[in-house]
C-alpha positions as CSV (number, residue, x, y, z in Angstrom):
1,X,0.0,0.0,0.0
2,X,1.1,3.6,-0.8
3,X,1.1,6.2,1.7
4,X,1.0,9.6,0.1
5,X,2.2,12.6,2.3
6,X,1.0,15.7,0.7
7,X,0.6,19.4,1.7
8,X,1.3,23.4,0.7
9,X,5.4,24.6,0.7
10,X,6.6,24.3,4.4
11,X,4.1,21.9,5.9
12,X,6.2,19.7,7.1
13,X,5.8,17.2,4.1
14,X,9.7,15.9,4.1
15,X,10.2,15.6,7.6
16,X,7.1,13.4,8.6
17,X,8.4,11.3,5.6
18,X,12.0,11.0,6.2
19,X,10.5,9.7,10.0
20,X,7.9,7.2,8.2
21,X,10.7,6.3,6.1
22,X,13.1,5.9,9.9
23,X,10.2,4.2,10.8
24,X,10.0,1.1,8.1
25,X,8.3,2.4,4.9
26,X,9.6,1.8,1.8
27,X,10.7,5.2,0.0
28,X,9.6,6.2,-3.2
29,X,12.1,8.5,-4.2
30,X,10.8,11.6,-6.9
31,X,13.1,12.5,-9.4
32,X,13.4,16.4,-9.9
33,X,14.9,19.2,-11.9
34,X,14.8,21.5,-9.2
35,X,18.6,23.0,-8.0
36,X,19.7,21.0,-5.1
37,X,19.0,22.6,-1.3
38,X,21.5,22.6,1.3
39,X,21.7,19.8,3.6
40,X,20.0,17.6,0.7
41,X,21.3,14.8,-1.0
42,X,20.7,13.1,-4.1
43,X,19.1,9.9,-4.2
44,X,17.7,10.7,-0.3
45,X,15.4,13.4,-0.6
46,X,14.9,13.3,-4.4
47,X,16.9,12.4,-7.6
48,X,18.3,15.1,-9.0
49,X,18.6,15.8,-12.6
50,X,18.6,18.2,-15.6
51,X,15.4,18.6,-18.2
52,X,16.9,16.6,-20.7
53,X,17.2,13.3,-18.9
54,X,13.8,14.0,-17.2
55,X,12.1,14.6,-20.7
56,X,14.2,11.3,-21.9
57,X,12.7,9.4,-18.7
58,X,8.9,10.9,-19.5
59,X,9.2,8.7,-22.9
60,X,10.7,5.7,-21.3
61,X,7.8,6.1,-19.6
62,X,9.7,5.6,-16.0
63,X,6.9,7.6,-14.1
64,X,3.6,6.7,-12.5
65,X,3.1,10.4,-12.2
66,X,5.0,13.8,-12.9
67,X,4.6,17.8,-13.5
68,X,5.8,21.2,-13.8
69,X,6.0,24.1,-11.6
70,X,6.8,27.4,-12.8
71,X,9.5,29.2,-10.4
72,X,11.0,32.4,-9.1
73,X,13.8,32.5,-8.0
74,X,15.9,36.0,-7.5
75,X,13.5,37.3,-9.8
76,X,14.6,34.9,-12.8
77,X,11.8,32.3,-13.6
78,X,12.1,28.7,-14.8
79,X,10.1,25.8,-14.8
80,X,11.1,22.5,-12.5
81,X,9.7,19.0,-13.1
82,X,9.4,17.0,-10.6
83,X,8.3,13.0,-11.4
84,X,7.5,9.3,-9.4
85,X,8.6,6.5,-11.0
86,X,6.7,3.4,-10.9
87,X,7.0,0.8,-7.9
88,X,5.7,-2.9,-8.0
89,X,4.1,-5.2,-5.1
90,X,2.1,-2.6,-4.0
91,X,-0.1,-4.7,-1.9
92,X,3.0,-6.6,-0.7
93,X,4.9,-3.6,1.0
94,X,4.0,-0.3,2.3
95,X,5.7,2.5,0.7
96,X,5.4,6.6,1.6
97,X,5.8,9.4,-1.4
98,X,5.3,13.1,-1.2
99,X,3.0,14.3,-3.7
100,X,0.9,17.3,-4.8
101,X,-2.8,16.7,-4.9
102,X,-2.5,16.2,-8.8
103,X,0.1,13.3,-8.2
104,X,-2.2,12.0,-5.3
105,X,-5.0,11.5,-7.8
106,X,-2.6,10.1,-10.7
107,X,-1.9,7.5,-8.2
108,X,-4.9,6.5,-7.2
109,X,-5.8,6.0,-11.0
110,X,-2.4,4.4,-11.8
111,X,-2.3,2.1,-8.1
112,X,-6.4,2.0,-7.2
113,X,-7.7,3.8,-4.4
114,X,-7.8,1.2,-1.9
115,X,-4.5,0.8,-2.8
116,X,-3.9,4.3,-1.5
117,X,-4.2,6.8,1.4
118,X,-3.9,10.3,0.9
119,X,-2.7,12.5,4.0
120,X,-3.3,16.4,4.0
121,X,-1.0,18.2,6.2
122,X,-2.8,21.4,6.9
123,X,-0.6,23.9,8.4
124,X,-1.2,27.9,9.0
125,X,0.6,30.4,6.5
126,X,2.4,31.9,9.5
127,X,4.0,28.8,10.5
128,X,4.9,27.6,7.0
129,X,6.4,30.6,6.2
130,X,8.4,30.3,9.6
131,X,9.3,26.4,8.4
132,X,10.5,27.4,4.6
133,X,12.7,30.3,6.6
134,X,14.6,27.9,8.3
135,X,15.2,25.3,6.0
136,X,18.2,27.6,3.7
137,X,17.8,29.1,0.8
138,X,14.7,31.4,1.2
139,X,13.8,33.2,-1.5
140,X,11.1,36.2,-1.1
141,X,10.1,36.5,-4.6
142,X,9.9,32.1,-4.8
143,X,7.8,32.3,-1.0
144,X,5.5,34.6,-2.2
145,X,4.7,32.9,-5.8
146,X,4.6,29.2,-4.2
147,X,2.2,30.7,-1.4
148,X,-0.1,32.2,-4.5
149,X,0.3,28.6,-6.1
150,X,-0.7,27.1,-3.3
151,X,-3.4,28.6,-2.6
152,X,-4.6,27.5,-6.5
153,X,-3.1,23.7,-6.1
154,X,-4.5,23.6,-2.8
155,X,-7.9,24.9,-3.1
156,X,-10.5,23.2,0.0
157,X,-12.5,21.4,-2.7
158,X,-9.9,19.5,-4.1
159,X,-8.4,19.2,-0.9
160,X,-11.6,17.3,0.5
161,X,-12.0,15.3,-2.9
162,X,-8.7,13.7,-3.0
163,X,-7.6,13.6,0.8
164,X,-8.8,10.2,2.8
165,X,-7.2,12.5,6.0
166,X,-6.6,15.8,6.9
167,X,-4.0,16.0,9.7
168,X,-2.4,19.3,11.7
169,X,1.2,19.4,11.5
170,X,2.5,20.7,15.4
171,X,5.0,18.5,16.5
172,X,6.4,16.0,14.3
173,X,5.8,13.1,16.7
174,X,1.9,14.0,16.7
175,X,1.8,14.5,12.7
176,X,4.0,11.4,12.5
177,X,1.8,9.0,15.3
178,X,-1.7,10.4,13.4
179,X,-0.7,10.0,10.4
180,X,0.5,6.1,11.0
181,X,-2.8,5.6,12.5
182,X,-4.7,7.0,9.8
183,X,-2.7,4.8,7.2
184,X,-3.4,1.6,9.5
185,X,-7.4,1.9,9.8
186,X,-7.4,2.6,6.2
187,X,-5.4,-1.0,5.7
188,X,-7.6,-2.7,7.8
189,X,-10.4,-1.3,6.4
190,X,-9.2,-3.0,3.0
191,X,-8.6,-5.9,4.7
192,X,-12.0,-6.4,6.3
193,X,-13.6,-5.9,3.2
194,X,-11.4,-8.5,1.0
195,X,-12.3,-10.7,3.9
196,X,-16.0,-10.0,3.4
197,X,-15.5,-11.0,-0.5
């Protein structure tokens, strides 16, 4: 089963997956063309690489999802892709990716569903803003068009389509302990009902 972590810029996406990911799931690791952050690595948080390998993987057809975000950055724009590739034995193992909510929905067309649970981490502008401060490598001019493209991406309607749950992100050990829970009622749930078959 796939757990998929998703959320607006700063919500805490990466670090209650790197603790799922401490914790036994299986990472799905997102290839991107995005400039590497400090204190990142390649391969760990994502896969880096440049457009022309990314288109070249796009035709190989290596991804179960991917799309394009138009940047900011120092006032210079460009557009980074970002893409999943595609993981077998879904039902077998539990893996975790980070998504957008497009991404969340390609999966649950590519994997099924059930085969899925979506988790919203829904976190106040204030304290996202705070996070994506911290983290190296702010940019005022990127901040302030993610937190416009957010607010698009993000909209409440397609939040409360595509989400199975909708979590607060405080402290990491809560987000992390109700997010695990949330993922284990939904496998049981799946698991009742194959029974009931």
């Amino acid at each position: 089963m796939i757990l998929i972590i998703t959320g607006k810029s700063g919500s805490g996406k990466d670090s209650v997956y790197s603790r799922l990911i401490n914790d036994g799931f299986e990472r799905i690791v997102s290839t991107t063309t995005r400039p590497m952050r400090e204190g990142e690595a390649d391969g760990r948080e994502y896969r880096f690489t440049d457009k022309e390998d990314f288109f070249s993987r796009i035709r190989m057809g290596e991804f179960a999802e991917y799309r394009a975000y138009n940047t900011l950055v120092g006032g210079v724009s460009d557009t980074w892709y970002y893409g999943s590739p595609k993981v077998d034995a879904v039902r077998d193992r539990d893996y975790a990716v980070v998504l957008d909510l497009e991404g969340a929905k390609k999966y649950k067309e590519v994997y099924g569903a059930r085969n899925c649970h979506v988790v919203y981490l829904d976190v106040s502008d204030a304290v996202r803003e705070e996070r994506a401060r911290k983290r190296g490598s702010f940019d005022a001019s990127e901040w302030n068009r993610r937190r416009a493209d957010d607010a698009v991406r993000f909209d409440i309607s397609a939040v409360l389509e595509t989400a199975d749950q909708i979590t607060g992100n405080g402290s990491l050990e809560d987000a992390v302990s109700r997010v695990r829970k949330g993922f284990m009622r939904h496998k049981e749930s799946i698991a009742r009902m194959q029974m009931e078959r």
